[in-house]
C-alpha positions as CSV (number, residue, x, y, z in Angstrom):
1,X,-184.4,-94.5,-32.4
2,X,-185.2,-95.5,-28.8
3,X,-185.2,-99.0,-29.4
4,X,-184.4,-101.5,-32.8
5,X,-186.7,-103.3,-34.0
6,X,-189.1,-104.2,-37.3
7,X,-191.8,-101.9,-36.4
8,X,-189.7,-98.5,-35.7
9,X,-187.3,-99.2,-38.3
10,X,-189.5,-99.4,-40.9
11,X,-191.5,-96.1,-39.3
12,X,-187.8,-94.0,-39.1
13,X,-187.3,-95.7,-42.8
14,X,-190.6,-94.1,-44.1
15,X,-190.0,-90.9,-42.3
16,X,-186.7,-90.2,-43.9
17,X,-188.0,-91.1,-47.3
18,X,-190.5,-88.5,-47.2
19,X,-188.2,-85.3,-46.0
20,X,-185.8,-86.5,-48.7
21,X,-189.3,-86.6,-50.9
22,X,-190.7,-83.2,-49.5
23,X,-187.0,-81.4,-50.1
24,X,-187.2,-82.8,-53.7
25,X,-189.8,-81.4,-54.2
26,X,-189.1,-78.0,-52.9
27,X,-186.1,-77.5,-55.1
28,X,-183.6,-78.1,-51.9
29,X,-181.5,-81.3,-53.3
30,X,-179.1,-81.1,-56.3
31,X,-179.0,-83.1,-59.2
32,X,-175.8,-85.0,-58.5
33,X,-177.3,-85.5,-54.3
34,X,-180.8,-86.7,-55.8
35,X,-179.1,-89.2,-58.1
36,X,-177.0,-90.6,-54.9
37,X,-179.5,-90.3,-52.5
38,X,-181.9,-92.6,-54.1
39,X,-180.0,-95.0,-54.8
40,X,-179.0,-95.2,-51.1
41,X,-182.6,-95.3,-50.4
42,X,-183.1,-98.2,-52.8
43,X,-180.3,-100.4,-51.2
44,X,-180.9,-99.5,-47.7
45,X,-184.7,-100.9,-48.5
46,X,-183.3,-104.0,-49.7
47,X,-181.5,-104.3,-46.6
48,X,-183.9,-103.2,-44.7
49,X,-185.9,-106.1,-46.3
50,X,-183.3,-109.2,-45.6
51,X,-183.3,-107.8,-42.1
52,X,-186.5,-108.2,-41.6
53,X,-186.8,-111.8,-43.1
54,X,-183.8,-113.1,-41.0
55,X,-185.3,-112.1,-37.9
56,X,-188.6,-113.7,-38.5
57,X,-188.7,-117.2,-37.4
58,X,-190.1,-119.6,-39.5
59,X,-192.1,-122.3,-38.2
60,X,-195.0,-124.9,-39.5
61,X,-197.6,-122.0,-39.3
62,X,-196.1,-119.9,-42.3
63,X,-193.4,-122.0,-43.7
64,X,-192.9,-125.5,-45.0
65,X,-191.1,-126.7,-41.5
66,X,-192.5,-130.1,-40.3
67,X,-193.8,-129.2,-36.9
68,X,-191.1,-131.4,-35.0
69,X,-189.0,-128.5,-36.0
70,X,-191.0,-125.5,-34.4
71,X,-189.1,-124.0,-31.1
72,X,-190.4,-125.6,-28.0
73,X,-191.8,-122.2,-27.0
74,X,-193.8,-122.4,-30.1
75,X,-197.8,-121.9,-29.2
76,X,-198.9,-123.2,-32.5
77,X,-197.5,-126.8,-32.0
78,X,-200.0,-126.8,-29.8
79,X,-202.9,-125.1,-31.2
80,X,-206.2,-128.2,-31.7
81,X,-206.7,-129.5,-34.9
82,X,-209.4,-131.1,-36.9
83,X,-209.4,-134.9,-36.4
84,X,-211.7,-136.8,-38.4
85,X,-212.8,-140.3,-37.9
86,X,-211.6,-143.2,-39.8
87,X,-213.5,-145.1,-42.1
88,X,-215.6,-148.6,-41.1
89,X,-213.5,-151.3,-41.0
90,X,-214.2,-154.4,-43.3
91,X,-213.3,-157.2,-40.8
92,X,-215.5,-159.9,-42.8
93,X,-212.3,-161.3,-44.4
94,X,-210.3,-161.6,-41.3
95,X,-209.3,-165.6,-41.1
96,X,-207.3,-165.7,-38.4
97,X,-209.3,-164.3,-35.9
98,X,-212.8,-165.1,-33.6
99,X,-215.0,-162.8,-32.2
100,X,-217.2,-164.3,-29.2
101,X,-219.8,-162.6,-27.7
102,X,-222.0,-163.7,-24.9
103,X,-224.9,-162.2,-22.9
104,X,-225.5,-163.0,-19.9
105,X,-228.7,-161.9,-17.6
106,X,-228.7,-160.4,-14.4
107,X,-232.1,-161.8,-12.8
108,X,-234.4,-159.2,-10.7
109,X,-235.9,-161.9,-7.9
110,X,-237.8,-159.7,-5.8
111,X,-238.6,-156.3,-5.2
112,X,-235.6,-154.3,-3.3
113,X,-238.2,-152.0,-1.7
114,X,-241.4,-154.1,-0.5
115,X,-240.1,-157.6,-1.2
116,X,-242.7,-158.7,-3.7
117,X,-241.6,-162.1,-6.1
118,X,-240.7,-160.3,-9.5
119,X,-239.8,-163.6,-11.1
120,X,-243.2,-163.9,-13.0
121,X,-243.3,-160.0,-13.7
122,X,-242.5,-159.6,-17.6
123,X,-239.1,-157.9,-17.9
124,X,-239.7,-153.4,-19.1
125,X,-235.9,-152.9,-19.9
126,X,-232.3,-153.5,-20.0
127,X,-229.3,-151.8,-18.7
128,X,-226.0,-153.5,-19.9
129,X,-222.5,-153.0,-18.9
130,X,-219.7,-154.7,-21.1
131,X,-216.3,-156.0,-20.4
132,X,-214.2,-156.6,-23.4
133,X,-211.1,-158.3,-23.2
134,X,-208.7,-160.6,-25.3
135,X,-207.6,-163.7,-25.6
136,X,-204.6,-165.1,-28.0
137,X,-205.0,-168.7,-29.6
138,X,-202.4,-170.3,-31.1
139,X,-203.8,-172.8,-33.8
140,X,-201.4,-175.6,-34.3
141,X,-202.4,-177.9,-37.5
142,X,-200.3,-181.1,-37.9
143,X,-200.3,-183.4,-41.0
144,X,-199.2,-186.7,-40.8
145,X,-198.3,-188.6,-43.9
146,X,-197.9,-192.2,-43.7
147,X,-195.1,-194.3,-44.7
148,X,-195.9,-198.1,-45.2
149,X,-193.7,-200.8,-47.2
150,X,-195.2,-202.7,-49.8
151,X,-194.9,-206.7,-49.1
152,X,-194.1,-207.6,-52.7
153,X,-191.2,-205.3,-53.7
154,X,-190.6,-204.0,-50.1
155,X,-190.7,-200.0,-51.3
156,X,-191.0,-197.5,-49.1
157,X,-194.5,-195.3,-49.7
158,X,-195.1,-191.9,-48.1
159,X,-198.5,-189.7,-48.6
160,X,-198.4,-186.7,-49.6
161,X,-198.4,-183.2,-48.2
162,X,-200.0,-180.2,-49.0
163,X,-198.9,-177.9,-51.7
164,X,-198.7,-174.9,-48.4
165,X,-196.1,-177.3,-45.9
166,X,-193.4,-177.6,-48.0
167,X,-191.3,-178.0,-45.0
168,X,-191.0,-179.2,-41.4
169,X,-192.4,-176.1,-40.3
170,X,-194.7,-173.4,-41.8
171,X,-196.1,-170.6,-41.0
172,X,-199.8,-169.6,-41.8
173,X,-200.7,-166.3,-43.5
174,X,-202.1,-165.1,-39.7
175,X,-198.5,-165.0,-38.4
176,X,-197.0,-163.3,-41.9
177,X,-199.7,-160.7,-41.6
178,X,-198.8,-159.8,-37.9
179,X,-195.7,-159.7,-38.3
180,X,-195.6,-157.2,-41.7
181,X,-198.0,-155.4,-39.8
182,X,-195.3,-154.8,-36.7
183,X,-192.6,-154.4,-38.7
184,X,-194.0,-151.7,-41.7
185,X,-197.5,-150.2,-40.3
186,X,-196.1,-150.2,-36.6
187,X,-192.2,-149.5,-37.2
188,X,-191.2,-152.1,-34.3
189,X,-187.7,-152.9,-34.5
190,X,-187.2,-156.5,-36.0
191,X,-185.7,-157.6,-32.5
192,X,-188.9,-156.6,-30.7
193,X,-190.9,-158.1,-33.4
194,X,-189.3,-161.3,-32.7
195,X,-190.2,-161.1,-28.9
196,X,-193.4,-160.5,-29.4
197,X,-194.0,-163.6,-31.9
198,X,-192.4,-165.4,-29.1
199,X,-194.7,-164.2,-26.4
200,X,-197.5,-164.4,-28.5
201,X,-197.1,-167.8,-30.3
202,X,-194.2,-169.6,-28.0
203,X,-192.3,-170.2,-31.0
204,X,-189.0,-168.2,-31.6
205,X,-189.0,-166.8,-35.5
206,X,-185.8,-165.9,-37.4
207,X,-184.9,-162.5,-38.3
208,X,-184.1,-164.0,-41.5
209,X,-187.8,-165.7,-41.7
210,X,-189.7,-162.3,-40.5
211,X,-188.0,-160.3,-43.3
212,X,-188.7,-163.2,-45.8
213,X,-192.5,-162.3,-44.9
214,X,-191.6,-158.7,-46.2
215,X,-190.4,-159.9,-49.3
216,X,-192.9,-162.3,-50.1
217,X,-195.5,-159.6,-49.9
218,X,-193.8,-157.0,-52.1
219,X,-193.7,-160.2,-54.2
220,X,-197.1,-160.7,-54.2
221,X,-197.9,-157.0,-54.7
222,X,-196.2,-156.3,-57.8
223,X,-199.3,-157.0,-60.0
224,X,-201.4,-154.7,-57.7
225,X,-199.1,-151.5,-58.0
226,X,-199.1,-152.2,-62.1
227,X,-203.0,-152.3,-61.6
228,X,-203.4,-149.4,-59.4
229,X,-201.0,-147.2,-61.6
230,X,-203.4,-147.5,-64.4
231,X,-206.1,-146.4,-62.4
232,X,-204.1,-144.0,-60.6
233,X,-203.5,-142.5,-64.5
234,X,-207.4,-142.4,-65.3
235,X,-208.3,-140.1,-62.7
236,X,-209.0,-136.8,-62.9
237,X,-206.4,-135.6,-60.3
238,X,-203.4,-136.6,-59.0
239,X,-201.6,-135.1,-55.9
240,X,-197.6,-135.5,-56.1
241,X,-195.1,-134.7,-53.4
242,X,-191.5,-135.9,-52.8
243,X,-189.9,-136.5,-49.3
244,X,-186.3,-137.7,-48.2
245,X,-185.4,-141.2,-46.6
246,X,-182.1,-142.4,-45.3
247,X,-181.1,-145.6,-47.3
248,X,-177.5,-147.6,-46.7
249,X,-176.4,-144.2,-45.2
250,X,-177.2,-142.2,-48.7
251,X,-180.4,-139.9,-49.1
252,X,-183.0,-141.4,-51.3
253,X,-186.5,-139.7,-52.3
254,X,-189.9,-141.0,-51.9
255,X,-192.0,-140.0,-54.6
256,X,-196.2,-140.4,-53.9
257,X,-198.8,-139.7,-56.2
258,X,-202.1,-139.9,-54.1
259,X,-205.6,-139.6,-54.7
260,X,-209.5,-140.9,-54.5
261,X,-208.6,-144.4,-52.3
262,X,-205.5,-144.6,-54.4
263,X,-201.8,-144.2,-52.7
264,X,-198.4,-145.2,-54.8
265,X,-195.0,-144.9,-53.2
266,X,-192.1,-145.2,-55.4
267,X,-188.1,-145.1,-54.0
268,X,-185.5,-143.3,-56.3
269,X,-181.8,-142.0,-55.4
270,X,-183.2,-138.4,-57.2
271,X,-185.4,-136.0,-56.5
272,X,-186.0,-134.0,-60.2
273,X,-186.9,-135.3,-63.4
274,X,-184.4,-138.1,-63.4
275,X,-186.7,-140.0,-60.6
276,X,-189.9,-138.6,-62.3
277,X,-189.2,-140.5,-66.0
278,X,-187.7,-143.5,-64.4
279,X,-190.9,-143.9,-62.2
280,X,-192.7,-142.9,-65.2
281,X,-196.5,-142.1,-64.5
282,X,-196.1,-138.0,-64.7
283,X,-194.7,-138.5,-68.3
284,X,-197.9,-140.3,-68.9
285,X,-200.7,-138.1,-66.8
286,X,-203.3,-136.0,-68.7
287,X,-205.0,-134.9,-65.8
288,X,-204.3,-131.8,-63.7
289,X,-201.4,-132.9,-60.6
290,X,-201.5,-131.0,-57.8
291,X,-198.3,-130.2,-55.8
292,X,-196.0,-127.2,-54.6
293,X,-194.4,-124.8,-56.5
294,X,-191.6,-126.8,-57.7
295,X,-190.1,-126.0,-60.6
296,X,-189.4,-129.4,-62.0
297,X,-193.7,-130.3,-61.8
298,X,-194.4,-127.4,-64.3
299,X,-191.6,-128.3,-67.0
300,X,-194.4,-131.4,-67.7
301,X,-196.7,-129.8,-70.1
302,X,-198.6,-132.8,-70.9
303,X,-200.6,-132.2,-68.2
304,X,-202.5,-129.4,-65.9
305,X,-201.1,-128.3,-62.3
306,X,-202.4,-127.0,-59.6
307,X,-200.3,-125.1,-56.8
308,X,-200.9,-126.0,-53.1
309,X,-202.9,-122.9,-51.3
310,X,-201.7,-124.2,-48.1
311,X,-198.0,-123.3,-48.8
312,X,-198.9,-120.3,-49.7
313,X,-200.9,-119.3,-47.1
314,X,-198.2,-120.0,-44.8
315,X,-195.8,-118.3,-47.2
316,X,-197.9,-115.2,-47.1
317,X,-197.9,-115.4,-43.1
318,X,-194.0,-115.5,-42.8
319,X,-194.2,-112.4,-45.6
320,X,-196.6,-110.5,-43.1
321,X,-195.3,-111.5,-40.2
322,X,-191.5,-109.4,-41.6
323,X,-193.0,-106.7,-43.4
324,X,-196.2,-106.2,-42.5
325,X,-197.0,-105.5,-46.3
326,X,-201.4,-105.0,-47.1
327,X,-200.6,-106.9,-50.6
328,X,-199.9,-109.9,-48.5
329,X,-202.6,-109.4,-46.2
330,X,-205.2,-108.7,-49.0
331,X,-203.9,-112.2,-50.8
332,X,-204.3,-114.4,-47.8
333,X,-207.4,-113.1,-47.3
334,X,-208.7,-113.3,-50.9
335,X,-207.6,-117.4,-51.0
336,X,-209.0,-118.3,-47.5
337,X,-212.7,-116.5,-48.4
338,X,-212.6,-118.3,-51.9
339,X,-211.1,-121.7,-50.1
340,X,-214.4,-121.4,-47.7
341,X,-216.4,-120.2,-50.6
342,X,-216.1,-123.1,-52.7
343,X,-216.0,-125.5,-50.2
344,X,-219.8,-124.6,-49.4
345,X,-220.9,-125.0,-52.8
346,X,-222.8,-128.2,-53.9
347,X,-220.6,-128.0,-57.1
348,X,-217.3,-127.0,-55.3
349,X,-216.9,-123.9,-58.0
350,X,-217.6,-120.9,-58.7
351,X,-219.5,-119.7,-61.7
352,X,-217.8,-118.3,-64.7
353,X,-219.0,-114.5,-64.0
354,X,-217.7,-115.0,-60.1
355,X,-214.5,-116.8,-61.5
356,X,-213.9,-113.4,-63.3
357,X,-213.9,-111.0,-60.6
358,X,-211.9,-113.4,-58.8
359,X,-209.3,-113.0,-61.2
360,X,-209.5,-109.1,-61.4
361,X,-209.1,-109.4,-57.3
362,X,-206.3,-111.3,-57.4
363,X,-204.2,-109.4,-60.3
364,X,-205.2,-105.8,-58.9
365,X,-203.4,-107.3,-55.5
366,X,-200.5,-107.9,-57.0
367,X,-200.6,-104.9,-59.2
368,X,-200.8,-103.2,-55.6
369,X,-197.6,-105.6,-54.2
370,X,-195.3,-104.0,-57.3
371,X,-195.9,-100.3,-56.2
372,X,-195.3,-101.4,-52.6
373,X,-192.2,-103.8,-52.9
374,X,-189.0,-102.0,-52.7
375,X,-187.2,-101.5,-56.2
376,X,-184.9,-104.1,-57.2
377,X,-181.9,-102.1,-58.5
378,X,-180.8,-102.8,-62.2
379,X,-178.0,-105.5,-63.4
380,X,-174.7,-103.6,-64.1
381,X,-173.1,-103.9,-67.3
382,X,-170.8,-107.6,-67.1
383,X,-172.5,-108.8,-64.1
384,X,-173.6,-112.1,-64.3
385,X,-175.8,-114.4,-61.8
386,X,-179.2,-114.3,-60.6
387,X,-180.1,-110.6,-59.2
388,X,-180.5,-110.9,-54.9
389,X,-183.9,-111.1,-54.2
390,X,-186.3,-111.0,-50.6
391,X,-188.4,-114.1,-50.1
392,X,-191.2,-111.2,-51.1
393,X,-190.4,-110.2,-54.0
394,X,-190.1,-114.1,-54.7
395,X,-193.3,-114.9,-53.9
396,X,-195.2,-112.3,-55.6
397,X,-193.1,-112.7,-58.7
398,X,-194.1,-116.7,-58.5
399,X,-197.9,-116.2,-58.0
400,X,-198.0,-113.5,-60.0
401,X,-196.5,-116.5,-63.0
402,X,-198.8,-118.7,-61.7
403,X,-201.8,-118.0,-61.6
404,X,-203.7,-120.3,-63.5
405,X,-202.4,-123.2,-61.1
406,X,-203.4,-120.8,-58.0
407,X,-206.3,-120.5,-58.7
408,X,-207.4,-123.8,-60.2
409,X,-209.0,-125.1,-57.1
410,X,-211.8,-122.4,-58.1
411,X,-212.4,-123.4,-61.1
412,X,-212.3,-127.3,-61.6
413,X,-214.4,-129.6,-58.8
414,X,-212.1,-132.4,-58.8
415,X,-208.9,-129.8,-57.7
416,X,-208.6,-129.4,-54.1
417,X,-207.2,-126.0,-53.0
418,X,-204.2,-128.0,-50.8
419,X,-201.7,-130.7,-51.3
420,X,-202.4,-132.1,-48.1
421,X,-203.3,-135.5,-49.4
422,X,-199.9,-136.0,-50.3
423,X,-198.5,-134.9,-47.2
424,X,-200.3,-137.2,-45.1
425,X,-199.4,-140.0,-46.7
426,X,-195.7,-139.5,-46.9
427,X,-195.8,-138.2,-43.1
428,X,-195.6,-141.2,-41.7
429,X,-192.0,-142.2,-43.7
430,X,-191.0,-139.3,-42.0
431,X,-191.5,-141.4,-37.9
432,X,-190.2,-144.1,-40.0
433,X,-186.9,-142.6,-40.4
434,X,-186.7,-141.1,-37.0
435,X,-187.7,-144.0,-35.3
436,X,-185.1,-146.8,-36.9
437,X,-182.4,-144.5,-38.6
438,X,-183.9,-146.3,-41.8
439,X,-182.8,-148.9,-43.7
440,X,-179.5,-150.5,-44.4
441,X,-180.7,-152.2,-48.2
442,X,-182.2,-150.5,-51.0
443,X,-184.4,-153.9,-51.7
444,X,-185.9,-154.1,-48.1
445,X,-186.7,-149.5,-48.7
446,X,-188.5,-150.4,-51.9
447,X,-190.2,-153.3,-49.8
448,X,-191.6,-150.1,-47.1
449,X,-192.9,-148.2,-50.1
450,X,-194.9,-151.0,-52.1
451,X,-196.4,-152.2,-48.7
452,X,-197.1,-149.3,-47.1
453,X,-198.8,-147.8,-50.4
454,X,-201.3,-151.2,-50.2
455,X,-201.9,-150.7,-46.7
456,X,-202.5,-147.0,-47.3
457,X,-205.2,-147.5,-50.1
458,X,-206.5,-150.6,-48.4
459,X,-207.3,-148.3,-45.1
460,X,-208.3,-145.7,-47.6
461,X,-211.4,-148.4,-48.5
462,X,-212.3,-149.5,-45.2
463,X,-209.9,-152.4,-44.7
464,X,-207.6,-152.8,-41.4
465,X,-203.9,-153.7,-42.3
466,X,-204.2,-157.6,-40.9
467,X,-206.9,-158.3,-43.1
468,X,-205.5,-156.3,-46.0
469,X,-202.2,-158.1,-46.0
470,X,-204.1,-161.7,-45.9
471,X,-205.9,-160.9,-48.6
472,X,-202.7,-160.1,-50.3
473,X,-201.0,-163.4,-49.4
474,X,-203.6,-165.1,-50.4
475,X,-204.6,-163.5,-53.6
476,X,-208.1,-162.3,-53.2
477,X,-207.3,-158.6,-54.1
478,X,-207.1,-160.0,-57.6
479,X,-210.5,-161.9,-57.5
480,X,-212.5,-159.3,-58.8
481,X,-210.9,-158.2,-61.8
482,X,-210.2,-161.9,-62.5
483,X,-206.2,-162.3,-62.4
């Protein structure tokens, strides 16, 4: 071999195999030498297979990596992505802030050209130019109560304040909503946060006070996540993920269960099924949940599930990208033409007949993989342990169990084919954690996850975080169901 690499080992690999074949065949091998032989074969395929997996780099593009962790010479961190726009903005609620907006006309006098008066000439059109700029107000509202002495028994009378300045000072729900919306939608350090209050309303705020405003709205949401848990169990669907997050220098787990306009963070110190009963909503679910192939999802048999395609897809990239095996081509391609396939449909499904075939596809695929997959060799008498595996024979063992959850996506409207959802909305814990380390109390993590779970489904509906997190503070999320 001139040179070592995937490509002409596997091609030197296939072209021994078939002289040892061809001399079987023509009577030129013993017994004893066949026996030994093949079994050689079987573990230097193995091999063979591990090398090629180890020297594959995984990245975002076919493996579950975050894309912070692709090499810098990587050219698909850089590849352009689909960016949609975000939805309209309900700014009708927003209290603590005034738009003004003035026209102003420039005047045509004269004619620039012959001179003619235009000041009687009725105007054709208008060009306009705009300058739009900002200007912070600080709105200052005092109350003074009187104190006057009664002249017959000389006691000392004082009016009475409102129930909202219960002390010297107060501060309006304008200032708590800016600064929860620096400290959890912006991650700005609470030092900064305090600078900026200063600059912006020349009045220096407490640590103490700005992470009061934190508490008083996880306070104040704790009727809204019961709500939104119910609905969030009505639904159809329900995508689930799980993510780490640094808390008092121990790892914790976010768990989200996403969906519709619907987002619900929950913080637990596990990751499996201990975390999933104490949160309690799978337990509860009849729907179908959507999520990656973990193992702990599918021991829930109260409800349906539905694997992510994207995870596969990337999955069956890394597989191609070591082997080069046609099973793994043929599978990738067979998800992304159904993917784009039901996507175009009005109904977002395929019919029953089409559903069929697709099944026949898929199963003659893998059928395919198992004559094209090296042998595993057999367990020995006494040995105990699970039997060494390739990430391979992994994967088509695991779609090949599941493929019901697969291919779901094809056959139910409500089932998207990824897990994405999910993902997104637990992506942004993730610049959380880089950016501050995380969080030093468990009280102030499960704070993060209540608020940012509002502010999620609140921008899922239109609203912008300000104006959702006044409406929280002052109640009017629960005017319309009447609480």
């Amino acid at each position: 071999m001139a040179s070592l690499n995937k490509a002409s080992l596997r091609q030197e690999f296939d072209s021994l195999k078939g002289d040892f074949e061809r001399l079987c065949a023509a009577g030129k091998v013993g017994r004893e030498s066949k026996v030994l032989f093949q079994a050689l074969l079987v573990l230097f395929e193995l091999l063979m297979a591990v090398f090629m997996e180890k020297h594959t780099p995984k990245n975002s593009r076919n493996s579950s990596l975050p894309s912070s962790q692709n090499d810098k010479t990587d050219e698909t961190a850089t590849q352009p992505g689909t960016k949609a726009k975000g939805r309209a903005e309900h700014q009708g609620r927003s209290r603590h802030t005034r738009a003004i907006e003035t026209v102003e006309i420039s005047p045509v006098e004269e004619c620039t050209r012959c001179g003619k008066d235009l000041r009687d000439t009725p105007c054709r059109d208008h060009e306009r130019r705009t300058l739009l700029d900002i200007v912070f107000e600080t709105h200052r509202h005092h109350v003074d109560a009187e104190i006057k002495e009664c002249p017959e028994c000389l006691t000392l009378n004082k009016g009475a304040f409102p129930a909202q300045l219960a002390g010297p000072l107060q501060y309006g729900d304008g200032i708590k909503a800016t600064v929860v919306n620096f400290l959890v939608a912006q991650m700005v350090s609470l030092r900064r946060v305090q600078q900026l209050m200063f600059a912006l309303v020349s009045q220096l705020i407490s640590e103490a006070s700005l992470l009061k405003f934190v508490q008083q709205l996880h306070h104040a949401l704790a009727a809204w996540e019961q709500q939104a848990i119910e609905q969030r169990l009505a639904q159809p669907s329900v995508h689930a993920d799980e993510t780490s997050l640094r808390v008092d220098r121990k790892n914790h787990w976010i768990h989200v269960y996403s969906g519709g306009t619907i987002t619900l963070k929950f913080l637990h110190r596990h990751r499996g099924h201990e975390a999933t009963d104490a949160i309690n909503i799978i337990p509860r679910y009849g729907g179908i949940l959507i999520h990656d192939c973990l193992a702990m999802y599918f021991s829930y048999l109260n409800c349906g599930h539905a694997v992510c395609g994207a995870h596969l897809l990337r999955e069956l990239t890394f597989v191609i990208e070591s082997h080069g095996y046609a099973w793994a081509r043929n599978m990738k391609r067979l998800l992304q033409q159904t993917c784009a396939l039901v996507a175009k449909r009005p109904d977002k499904k395929l019919t029953e007949r089409e559903y069929k075939n697709l099944q026949k596809r898929y199963r003659n695929i893998l059928t395919r993989a198992e004559r094209e997959l090296p042998p595993i060799p057999p367990r020995r008498d006494g040995r105990r342990g699970r039997i060494a595996k390739s990430d391979a024979h992994n994967l088509c063992e695991r779609i090949k169990l599941r493929e019901e959850a697969v291919l779901l996506f094809a056959k139910l409207p409500h089932v998207s084919f990824t897990n994405n959802r999910a993902e997104r909305d637990l992506r942004m814990s993730k610049v959380k954690q880089k950016v501050s380390g995380c969080f030093r109390t468990l009280r102030h993590a499960e704070a993060y996850c209540r608020i940012s779970s509002y502010l999620q489904t609140m921008a899922n509906q239109g609203y912008g975080p300000l104006v959702a997190i006044q409406m929280a503070l002052s109640g009017e999320i629960y005017a319309q169901t009447g609480e």
